[in-house]
ZAMARGU-4260 file (C-alpha; in steps of 0.2 Angstrom, whole numbers, plus 5000, padded with zeros to 4 digits):
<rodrens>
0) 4943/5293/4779 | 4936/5301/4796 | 4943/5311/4807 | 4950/5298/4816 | 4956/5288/4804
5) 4968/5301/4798 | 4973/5302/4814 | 4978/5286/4816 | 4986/5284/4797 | 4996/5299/4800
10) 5001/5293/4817 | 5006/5278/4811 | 5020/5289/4798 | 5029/5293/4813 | 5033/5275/4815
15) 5045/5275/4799 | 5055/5290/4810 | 5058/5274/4823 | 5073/5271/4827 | 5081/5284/4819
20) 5076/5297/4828 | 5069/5300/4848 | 5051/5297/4850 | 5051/5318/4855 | 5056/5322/4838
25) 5042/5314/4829 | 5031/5329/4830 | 5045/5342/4825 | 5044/5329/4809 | 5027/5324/4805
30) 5018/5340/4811 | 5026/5352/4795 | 5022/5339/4784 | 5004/5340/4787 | 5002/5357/4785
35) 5012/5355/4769 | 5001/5339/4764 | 4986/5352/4767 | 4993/5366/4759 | 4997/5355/4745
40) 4978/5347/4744 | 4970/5366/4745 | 4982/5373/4731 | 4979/5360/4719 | 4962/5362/4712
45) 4972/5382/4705 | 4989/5376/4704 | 4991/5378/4686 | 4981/5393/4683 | 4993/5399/4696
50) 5009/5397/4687 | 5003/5403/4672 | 4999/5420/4680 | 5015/5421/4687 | 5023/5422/4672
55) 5016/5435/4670 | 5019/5446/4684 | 5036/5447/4683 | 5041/5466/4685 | 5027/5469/4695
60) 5029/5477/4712 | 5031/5465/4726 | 5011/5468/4734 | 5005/5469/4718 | 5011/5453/4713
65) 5004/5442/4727 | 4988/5453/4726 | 4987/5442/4709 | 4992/5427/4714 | 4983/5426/4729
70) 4965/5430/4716 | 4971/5417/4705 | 4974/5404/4722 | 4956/5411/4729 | 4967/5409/4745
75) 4978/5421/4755 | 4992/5411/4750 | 4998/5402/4736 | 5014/5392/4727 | 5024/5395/4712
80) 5033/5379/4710 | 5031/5369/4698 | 5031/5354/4711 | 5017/5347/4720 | 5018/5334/4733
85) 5012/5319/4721 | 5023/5326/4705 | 5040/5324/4718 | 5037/5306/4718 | 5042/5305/4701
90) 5061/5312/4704 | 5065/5303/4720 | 5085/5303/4716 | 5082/5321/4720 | 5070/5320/4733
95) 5077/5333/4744 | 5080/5347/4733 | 5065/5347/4725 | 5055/5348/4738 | 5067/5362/4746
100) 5062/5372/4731 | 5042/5368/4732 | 5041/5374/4749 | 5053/5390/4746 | 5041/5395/4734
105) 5027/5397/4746 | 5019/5415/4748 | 5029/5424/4762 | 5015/5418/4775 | 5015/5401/4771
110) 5035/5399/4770 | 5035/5407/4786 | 5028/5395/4795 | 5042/5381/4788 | 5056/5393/4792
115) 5049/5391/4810 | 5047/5373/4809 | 5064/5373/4803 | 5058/5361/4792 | 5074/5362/4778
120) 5086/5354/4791 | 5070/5343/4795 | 5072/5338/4776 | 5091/5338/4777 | 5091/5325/4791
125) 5078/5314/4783 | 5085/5312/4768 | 5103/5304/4777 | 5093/5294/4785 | 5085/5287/4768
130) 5070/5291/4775 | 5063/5308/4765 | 5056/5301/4751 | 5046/5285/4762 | 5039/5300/4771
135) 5033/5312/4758 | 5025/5296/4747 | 5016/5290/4763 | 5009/5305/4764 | 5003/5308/4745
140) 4992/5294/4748 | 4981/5304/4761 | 4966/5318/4755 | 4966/5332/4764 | 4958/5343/4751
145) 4945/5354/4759 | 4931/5342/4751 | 4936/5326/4760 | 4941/5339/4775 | 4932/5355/4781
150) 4943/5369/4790 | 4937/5365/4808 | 4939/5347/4804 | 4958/5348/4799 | 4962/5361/4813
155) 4956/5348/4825 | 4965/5335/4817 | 4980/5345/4820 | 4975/5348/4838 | 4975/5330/4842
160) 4992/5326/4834 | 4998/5342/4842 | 4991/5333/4858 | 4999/5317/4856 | 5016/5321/4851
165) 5017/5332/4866 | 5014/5318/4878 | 5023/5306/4868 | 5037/5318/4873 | 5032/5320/4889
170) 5030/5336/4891 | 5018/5347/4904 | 5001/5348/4901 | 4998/5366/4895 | 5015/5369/4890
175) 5008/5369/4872 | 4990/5371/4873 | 4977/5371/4886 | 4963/5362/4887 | 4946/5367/4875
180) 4933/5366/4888 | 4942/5378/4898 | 4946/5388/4886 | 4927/5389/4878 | 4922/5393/4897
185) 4934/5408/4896 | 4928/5413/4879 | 4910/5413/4884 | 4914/5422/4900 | 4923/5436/4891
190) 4908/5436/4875 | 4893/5438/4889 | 4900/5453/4896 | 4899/5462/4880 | 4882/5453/4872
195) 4874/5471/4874 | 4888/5479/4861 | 4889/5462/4851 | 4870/5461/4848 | 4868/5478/4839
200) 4876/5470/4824 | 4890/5475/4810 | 4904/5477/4826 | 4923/5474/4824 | 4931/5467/4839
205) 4949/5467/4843 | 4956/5450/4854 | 4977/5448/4860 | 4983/5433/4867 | 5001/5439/4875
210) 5006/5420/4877 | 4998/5415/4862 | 5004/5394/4863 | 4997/5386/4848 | 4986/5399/4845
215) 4969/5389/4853 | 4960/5405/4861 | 4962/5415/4847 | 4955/5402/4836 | 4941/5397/4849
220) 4937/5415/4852 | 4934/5417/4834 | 4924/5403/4830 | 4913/5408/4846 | 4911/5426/4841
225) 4906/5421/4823 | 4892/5409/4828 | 4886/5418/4840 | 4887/5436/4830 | 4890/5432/4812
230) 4890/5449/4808 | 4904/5452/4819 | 4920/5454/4811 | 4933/5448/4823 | 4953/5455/4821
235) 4964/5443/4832 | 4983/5448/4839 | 4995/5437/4846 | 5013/5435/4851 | 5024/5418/4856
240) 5042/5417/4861 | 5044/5398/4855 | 5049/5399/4835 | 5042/5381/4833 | 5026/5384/4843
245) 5025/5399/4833 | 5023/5393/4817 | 5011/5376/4825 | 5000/5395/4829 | 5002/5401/4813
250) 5000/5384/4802 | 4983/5381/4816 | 4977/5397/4808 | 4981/5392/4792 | 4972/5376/4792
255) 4957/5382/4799 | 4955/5394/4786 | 4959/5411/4793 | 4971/5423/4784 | 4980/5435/4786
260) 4966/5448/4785 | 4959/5442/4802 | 4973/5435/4810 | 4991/5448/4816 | 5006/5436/4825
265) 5021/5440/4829 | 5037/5432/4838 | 5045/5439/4851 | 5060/5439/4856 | 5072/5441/4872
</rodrens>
């Protein structure tokens, strides 16, 4: 499947949530499960060297212990379940709970993000609606491993949903995101005025977004700063009061292949 394709097949899983639920909740929905249909896809290719390493570090100090895991995933995050997405199909009396206990076993940054999604009452609500397991299966039968999918590819995928639920729900323009061209514009603006520093190689360079929304500058500035200097390293810093746009920043990261390494969010608060 392209791009748009999986688009339009995950657009058109939002239309089991009709009726149901309000056309503005679809993306509160459907946008976790993405990130958790890609996380999934990422993780499977190591997901049973992964448990069997885990046994083993039982005891181990908490940094330590991801350290491990984290080798054995060849990702900065990794799962401990013994669940995957396609195996929960098998169980569907006990949809719910075994899918609470697949995401709860995420690494810290990965659960993170489905805390902020609030995505166990998302669960909670889907189930009584008879409609968990309808969503979880449709989504099973979508590849987003990173072969059928590059990094950029499924961060833009996520972009345009992002996009569409937000003027689904009528919301204003920016509110979420703003638009790429300007921000690219921005992001050159602010590269040219240091191509003199940037050109003499093997540079570290700091960027915050304050209002960090979605997390598109960052991201944008990154991917600018790379091809442009790909010796740079680049060390991005934002902040965002929303919790659920928070985590859409975080989970954007995450699917676009940055890690924790590069990337430093926080939420603030009142």
């Amino acid at each position: 499947m392209n791009h748009q394709s999986i688009v339009s097949f995950i657009w058109q899983v939002a239309d089991l949530l009709r009726g149901d639920y309000k056309q503005h909740e679809y993306g509160d929905i459907i946008l976790p499960f993405t990130v958790l249909r890609r996380l999934d896809c990422v993780l499977e290719p190591t997901k049973d060297k992964v448990l069997a390493v885990e046994k083993s570090t039982q005891g181990m100090s908490e940094g330590v212990r991801e350290r491990q895991l984290e080798n054995v995933a060849e990702l900065p995050f990794y799962n401990t379940s013994r669940y995957t997405m396609s195996r929960l199909r098998a169980d569907p009396s006990n949809i719910a709970e075994n899918l609470n206990d697949y995401v709860q076993k995420f690494s810290k940054d990965a659960l993170d993000v489905f805390e902020k999604f609030d995505f166990f009452n998302r669960v909670d609500s889907l189930a009584a609606n008879n409609l968990l397991f309808q969503i979880v299966d449709k989504f099973c039968t979508v590849d987003l491993g990173p072969a059928a999918v590059d990094d950029a590819e499924m961060g833009d995928i996520y972009e345009n949903l992002l996009r569409r639920f937000s003027e689904m729900s009528n919301e204003t323009a920016g509110e979420h995101f703003s638009p790429r061209d300007g921000l690219k514009l921005a992001v050159d603006l602010l590269i040219a005025g240091a191509a003199n520093d940037l050109s003499q190689g093997n540079k570290v360079v700091r960027v915050y977004d304050p209002c960090a929304g979605t997390g598109g500058a960052l991201s944008l500035f990154d991917e600018q700063v790379q091809a442009y200097y790909p010796n740079t390293t680049v060390l991005c810093y934002g902040q965002e009061l929303n919790p659920a746009t928070f985590a859409t920043c975080k989970a954007d990261i995450m699917l676009r292949g940055g890690g924790c390494q590069t990337y430093s969010l926080w939420q603030h608060s009142h």
